[in-house]
C-alpha positions as CSV (number, residue, x, y, z in Angstrom):
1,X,130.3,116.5,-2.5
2,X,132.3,119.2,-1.3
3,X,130.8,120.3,1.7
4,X,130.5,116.9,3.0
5,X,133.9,116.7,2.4
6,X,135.1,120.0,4.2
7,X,133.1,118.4,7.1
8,X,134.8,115.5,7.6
9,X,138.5,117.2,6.9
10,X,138.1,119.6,9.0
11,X,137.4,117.2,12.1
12,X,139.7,114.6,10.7
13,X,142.4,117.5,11.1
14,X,141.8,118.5,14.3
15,X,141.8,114.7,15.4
16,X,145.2,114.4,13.6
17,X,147.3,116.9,15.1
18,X,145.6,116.2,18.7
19,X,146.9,112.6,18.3
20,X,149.8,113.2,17.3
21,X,151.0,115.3,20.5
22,X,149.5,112.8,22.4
23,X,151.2,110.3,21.0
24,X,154.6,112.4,20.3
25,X,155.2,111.1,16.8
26,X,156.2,114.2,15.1
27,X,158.2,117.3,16.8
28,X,155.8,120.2,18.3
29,X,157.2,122.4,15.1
30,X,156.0,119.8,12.2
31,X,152.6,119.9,14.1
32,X,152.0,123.0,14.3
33,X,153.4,123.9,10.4
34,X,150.9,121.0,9.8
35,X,147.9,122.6,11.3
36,X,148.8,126.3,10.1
37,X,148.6,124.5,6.0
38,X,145.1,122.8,7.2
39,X,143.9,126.0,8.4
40,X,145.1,127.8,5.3
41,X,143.1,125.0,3.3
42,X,139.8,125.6,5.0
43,X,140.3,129.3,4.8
44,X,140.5,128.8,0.6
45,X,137.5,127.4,1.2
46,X,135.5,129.8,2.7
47,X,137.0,132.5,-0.2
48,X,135.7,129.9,-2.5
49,X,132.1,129.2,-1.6
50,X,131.1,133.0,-3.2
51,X,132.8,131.8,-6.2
52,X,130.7,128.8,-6.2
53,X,127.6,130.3,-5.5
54,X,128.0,132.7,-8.2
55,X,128.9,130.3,-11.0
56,X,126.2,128.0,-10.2
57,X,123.7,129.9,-8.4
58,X,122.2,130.2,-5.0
59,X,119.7,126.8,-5.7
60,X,122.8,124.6,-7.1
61,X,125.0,125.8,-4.8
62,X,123.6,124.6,-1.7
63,X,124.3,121.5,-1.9
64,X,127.8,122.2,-2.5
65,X,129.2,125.2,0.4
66,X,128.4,124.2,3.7
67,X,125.9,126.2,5.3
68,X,128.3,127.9,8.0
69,X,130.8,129.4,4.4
70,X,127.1,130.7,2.9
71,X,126.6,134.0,4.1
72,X,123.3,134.6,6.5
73,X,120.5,137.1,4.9
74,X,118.1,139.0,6.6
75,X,119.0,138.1,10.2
């Protein structure tokens, strides 16, 4: 499922590029280009999730966005 995907990527990224500067395996500059095209993927994301809400509707959908990309109502 996608959102349980996103999840998961988005921590697994994180724990990635920490690792590697702790551990010096790539230069500082690779790093950080890597993290820029991981937040550029979650960012597509959360543009997505209205798509996806609209195409399959708000009860379908659920189960799909992750609750923090589904905008709040009545708050």
């Amino acid at each position: 499922m996608l959102y349980r995907g996103d999840e998961v990527a988005q921590r697994y990224a994180h724990s990635l590029a920490r690792a590697m500067r702790w551990m010096q395996s790539m230069p500082p500059e690779q790093i950080g280009a890597l993290e820029r095209v991981f937040q550029q993927v979650f960012r597509e994301y959360r543009h997505m999730a209205p798509i996806v809400r609209r195409l399959y509707g708000e009860m379908e959908s659920r189960y799909m966005v992750p609750f923090e990309y589904r905008p709040q109502r009545g708050a």
